[in-house]
N, C-alpha and C positions, 0 to 999 in steps of 0.2 A: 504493500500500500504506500502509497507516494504520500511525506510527510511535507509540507508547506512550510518553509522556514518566513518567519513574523521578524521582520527588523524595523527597528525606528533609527532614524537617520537624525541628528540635528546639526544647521548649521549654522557658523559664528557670521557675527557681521563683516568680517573681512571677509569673508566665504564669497559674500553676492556683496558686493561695495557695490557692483555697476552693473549694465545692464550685460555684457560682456562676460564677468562672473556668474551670472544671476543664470546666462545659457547651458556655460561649464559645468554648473553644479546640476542643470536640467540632465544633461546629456550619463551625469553618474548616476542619477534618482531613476532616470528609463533605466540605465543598464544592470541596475540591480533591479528591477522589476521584470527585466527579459529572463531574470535568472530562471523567473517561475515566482520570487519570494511579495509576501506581501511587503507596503513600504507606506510608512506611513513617517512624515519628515516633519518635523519641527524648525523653526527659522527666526533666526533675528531681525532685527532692522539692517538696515543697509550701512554697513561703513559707520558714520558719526553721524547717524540720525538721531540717534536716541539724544544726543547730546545737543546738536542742534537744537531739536523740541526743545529742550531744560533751556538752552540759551535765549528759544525766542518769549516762552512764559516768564523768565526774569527781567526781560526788556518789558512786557508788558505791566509785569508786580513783583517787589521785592518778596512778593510772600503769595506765592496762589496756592490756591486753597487745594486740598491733597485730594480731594475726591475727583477735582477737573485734572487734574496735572495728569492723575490718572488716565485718565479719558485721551490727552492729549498724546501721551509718551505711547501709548498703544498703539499708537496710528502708524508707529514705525513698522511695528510686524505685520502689522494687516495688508501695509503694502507690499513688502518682500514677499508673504504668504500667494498673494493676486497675482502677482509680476510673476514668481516661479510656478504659478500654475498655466500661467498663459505659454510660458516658456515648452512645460511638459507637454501640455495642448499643439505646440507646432509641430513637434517631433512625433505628434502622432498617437498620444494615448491620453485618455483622459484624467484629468486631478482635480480633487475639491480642496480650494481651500477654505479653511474654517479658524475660527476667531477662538479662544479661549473659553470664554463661555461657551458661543457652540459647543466644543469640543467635550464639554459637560466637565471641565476643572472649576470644582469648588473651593474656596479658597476662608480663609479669618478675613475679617473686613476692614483690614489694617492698611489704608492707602500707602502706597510706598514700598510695603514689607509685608504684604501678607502672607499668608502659610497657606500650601494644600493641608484642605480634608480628605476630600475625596473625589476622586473622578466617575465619573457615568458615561461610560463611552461609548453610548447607544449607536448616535449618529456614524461615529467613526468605523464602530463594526459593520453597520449596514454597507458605505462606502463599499469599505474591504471587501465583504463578500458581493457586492457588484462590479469585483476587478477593479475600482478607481483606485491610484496614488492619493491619498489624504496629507494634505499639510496642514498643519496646524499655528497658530502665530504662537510664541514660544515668549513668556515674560507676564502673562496674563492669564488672567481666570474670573471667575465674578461671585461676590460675599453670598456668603450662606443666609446669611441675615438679609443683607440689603438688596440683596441682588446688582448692586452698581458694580461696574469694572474693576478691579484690581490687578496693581502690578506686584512684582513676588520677589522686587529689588534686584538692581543690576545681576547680570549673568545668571540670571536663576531659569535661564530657557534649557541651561544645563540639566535642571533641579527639573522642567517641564518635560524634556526629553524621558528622564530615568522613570519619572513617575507615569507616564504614561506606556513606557514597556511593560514595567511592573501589570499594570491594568489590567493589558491587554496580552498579557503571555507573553509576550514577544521573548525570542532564542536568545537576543543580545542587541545592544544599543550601541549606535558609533555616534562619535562625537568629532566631527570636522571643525580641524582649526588651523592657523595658519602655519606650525609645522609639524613632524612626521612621527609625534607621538611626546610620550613622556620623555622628559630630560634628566639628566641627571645633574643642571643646575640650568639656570636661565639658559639659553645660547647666546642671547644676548649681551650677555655679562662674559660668558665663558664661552668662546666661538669653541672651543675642545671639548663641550659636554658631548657627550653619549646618548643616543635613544637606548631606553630600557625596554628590552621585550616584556617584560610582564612584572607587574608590581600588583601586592595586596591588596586587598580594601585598606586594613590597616593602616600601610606606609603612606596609602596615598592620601586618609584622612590628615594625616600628622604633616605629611608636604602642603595640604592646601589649606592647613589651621594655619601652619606659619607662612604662607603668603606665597607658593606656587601657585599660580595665576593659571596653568592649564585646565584645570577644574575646580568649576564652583566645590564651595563647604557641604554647603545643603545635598548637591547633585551626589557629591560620595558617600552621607551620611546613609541617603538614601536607596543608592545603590547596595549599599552594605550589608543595609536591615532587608532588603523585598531581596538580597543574592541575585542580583540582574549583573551578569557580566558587561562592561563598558569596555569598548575598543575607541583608542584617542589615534584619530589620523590625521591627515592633512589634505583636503581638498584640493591641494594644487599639483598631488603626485599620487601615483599607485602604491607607496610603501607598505609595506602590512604595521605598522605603527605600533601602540602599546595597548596591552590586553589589561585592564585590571578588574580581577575575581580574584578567589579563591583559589590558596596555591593550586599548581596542576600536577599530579604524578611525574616524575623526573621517568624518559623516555631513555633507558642506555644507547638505544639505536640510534637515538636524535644525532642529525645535523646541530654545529653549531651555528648561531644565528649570524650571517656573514657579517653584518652593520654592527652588530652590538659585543661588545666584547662580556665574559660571562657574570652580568652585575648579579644575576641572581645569585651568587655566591661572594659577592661583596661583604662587608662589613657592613658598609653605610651604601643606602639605595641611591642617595641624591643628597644635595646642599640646596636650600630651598631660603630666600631672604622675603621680606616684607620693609617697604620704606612709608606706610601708612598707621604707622603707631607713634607715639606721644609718651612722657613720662612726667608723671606728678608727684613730686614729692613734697609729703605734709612733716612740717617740722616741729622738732619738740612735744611729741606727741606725750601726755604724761603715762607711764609707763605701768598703768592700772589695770584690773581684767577688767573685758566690756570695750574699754577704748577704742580698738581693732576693731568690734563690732559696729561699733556705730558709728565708727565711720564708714564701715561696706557700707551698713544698709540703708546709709545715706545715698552712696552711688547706687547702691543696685534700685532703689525707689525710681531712677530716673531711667529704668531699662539699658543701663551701660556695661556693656560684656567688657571683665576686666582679664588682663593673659596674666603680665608677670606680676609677680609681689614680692617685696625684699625689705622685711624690718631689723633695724642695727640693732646689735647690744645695746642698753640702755647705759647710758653715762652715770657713775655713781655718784658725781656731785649733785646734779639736777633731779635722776631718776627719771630720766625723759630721751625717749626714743625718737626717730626717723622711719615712718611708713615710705616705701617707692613702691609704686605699681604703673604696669601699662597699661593703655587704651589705645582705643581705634582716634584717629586724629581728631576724625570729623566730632568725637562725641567731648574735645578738649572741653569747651566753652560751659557746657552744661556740668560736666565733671566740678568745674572752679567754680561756680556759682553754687550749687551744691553744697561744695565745702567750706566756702567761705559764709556761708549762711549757718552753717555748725561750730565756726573756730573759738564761739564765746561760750557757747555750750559743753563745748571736749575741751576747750586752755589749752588747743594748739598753738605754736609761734607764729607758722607762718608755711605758705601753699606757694612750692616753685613749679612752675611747668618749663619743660622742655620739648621742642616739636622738632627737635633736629638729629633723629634719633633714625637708627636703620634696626632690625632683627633678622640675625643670621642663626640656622637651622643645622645641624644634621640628624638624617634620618634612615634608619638600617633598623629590621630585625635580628641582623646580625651581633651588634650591642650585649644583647641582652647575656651570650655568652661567650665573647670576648672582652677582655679587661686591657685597660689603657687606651682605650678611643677617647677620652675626656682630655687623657696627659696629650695626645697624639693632636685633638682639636687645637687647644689651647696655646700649643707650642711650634702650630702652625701658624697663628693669631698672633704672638709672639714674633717673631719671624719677619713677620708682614709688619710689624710696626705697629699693631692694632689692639688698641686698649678696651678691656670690655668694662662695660659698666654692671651688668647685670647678668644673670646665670639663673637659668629654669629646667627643668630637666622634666622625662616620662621614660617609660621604660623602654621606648624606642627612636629618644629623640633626646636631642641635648641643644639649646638654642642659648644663646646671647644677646643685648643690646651692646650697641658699640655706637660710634660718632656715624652721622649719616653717610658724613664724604668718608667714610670707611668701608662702605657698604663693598661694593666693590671688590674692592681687594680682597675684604676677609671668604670672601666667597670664592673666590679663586684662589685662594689659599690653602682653604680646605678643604675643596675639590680636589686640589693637584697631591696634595696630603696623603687624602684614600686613596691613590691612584687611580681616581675617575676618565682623568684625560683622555681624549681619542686620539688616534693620528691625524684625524681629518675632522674640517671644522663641519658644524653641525647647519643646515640649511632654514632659514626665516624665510617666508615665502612672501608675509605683506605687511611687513614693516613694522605696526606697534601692537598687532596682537590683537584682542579681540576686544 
């Protein structure tokens, strides 16, 4: 009996920038649909629409209102979605596209940041089984409550792709981006990184917590939990890219992988940096129990995801300690508002921020039973000239702040350290990524 393979395809905004792209990626969506398989595509805005949008509602208000912005930022998918089906339509087969709501993605009614609940993928199944290619606009869904449009926050069509295989059964999800799979640090940064054939759910939550840009948070969290295998390739070439599931049985007969040299047996999977964090530190904290508390649950009241934490020995003249912790940049403003509305309350000194801060990563299941990768990081960092301010660690990750204009170097530092390096520089297809 002939089994039907179900793929969902999604692709980045650099994928279809143009109309020229937008053919390209038609011409892969038919020929994985001649395979036999069903296809069902998810899609971005084009190139810097989404951004555009944001640029021309702050010309018109310093503040629009989150229910319309919604409404407005949407519009970028709905086009790419129409555009690539008219494309699919020349070549001769037919494609629906369908808007997020169509597509029965139920979402929190959180403008900006909502969350899937649940999908109801009526529509899209009937599609399928009338032979149509299904695209879906990717970044949108609409409130369980309200029913108004919702967006699911930058790069979360990642987040719509996985959740929508999940759904729908589908064998496996690819994710088109602008190069030839996972890296084993920026290419950007390190033209000598490596494609990894195949990395965890694990390793790759831990790369895209600390700031690898190839996949969204949410996309692997939820890959991880529904075990939807995710293949990262690059639309601009045929490479077989990177698979991340669930290790696979070591094959003795395998070939090795010509492109990748054997990371799966690395120590450290990748080096993975974030230049979008900030650090606050609250001074003279008195060095009382409870203190610590109240000041989290001062931040966390304000919905601010906090990474690092670092509080000093208490000085025994004063009996007054030094809280540091990181945040997301953008959440600086409200973090110090927050705490300075508390400083007469707790008899702290005094709240320094710093936004000139980079976080640099390594990340290996290999760690956990090898010893001296910490000495081996550190004195690669060392080396490089590169001073850390702070140290957080997990049982498959060991991460640092350092100076921003450090960022850089210590990343290629610690790359060349594990012996990550390739012979040959690693290929960027459309410039800033996705």
């Amino acid at each position: 009996m002939f089994l039907r393979v179900r793929v969902v395809q999604k692709y980045g905004g650099s994928s279809v920038a143009d109309a020229e792209s937008i053919k390209r990626v038609a011409k892969r969506v038919v020929a994985t649909k001649q395979l036999g398989h069903d296809v069902v595509v998810v899609i971005s805005a084009m190139g810097d629409t989404t951004d555009e949008l944001m640029d021309l509602a702050l010309q018109v208000t310093p503040q629009p209102p989150p229910r319309e912005l919604d409404m407005l930022l949407t519009a970028g998918e709905r086009m790419s979605a129409a555009l690539l089906a008219m494309a699919i339509a020349d070549q001769g087969l037919h494609a629906r596209s369908l808007t997020g709501s169509q597509a029965g993605i139920i979402t929190t009614g959180t403008h900006g940041n909502a969350r899937i609940i649940d999908i109801t993928p009526g529509r899209i199944t009937k599609a399928l089984d009338a032979d149509d290619i299904v695209i879906v606009a990717g970044f949108q869904g609409v409130a369980q409550d309200t029913k108004d449009v919702t967006t699911l926050g930058r790069g979360a069509s990642d987040t719509t792709a996985v959740a929508l295989a999940a759904s729908l059964g589908a064998d496996y999800c690819e994710i088109y981006t602008d190069v030839d799979g996972v890296y084993t640090a920026d290419p950007r940064i390190v033209p000598s990184a490596q494609r990894i054939p195949e990395i965890s759910y694990e390793e790759m939550l831990e790369m895209a917590a600390c700031g690898a840009k190839i996949l969204h948070l949410r996309c692997v969290e939820y890959a991880r939990r529904e075990r939807v295998p995710v293949q990262v390739r690059s639309s601009f070439s045929d490479k077989p890219g990177t698979w991340v599931r669930d290790p696979q049985p070591v094959d003795p007969d395998a070939q090795p992988d010509p492109e990748g040299a054997p990371v799966e047996q690395a120590i450290i999977s990748g080096v993975a940096h974030d230049r979008g964090e900030a650090k606050i530190t609250i001074v003279g904290v008195p060095d009382k129990i409870g203190e610590a508390a109240r000041i989290f649950e001062a931040v966390a009241a304000t919905e601010i995801n906090i990474d690092m934490i670092v509080q000093n020995v208490s000085a025994v003249a004063t009996s007054r300690t030094d809280i540091s912790f990181t945040l997301p940049k953008t959440d600086g403003v409200t973090a110090i508002t927050a705490l300075n509305a508390l400083q007469e309350e707790v008899g702290f000194t005094d709240v320094l921020y710093d936004d000139q801060i980079g976080k640099v990563s390594v990340v290996g299941v290999g760690m956990r039973s090898h010893p001296g990768v910490t000495a081996k990081f550190f004195s690669a960092l060392a080396a490089a000239n590169v001073n850390i301010g702070m140290i957080s660690t997990s049982e498959i990750r060991i991460s640092v702040v350092v100076d921003q204009d450090d960022v850089d170097r210590a990343v290629a530092a610690a790359h060349t350290a594990f012996g990550l390096d390739a012979t040959e520089q690693a290929v960027v297809y459309a410039g800033t990524g996705r």
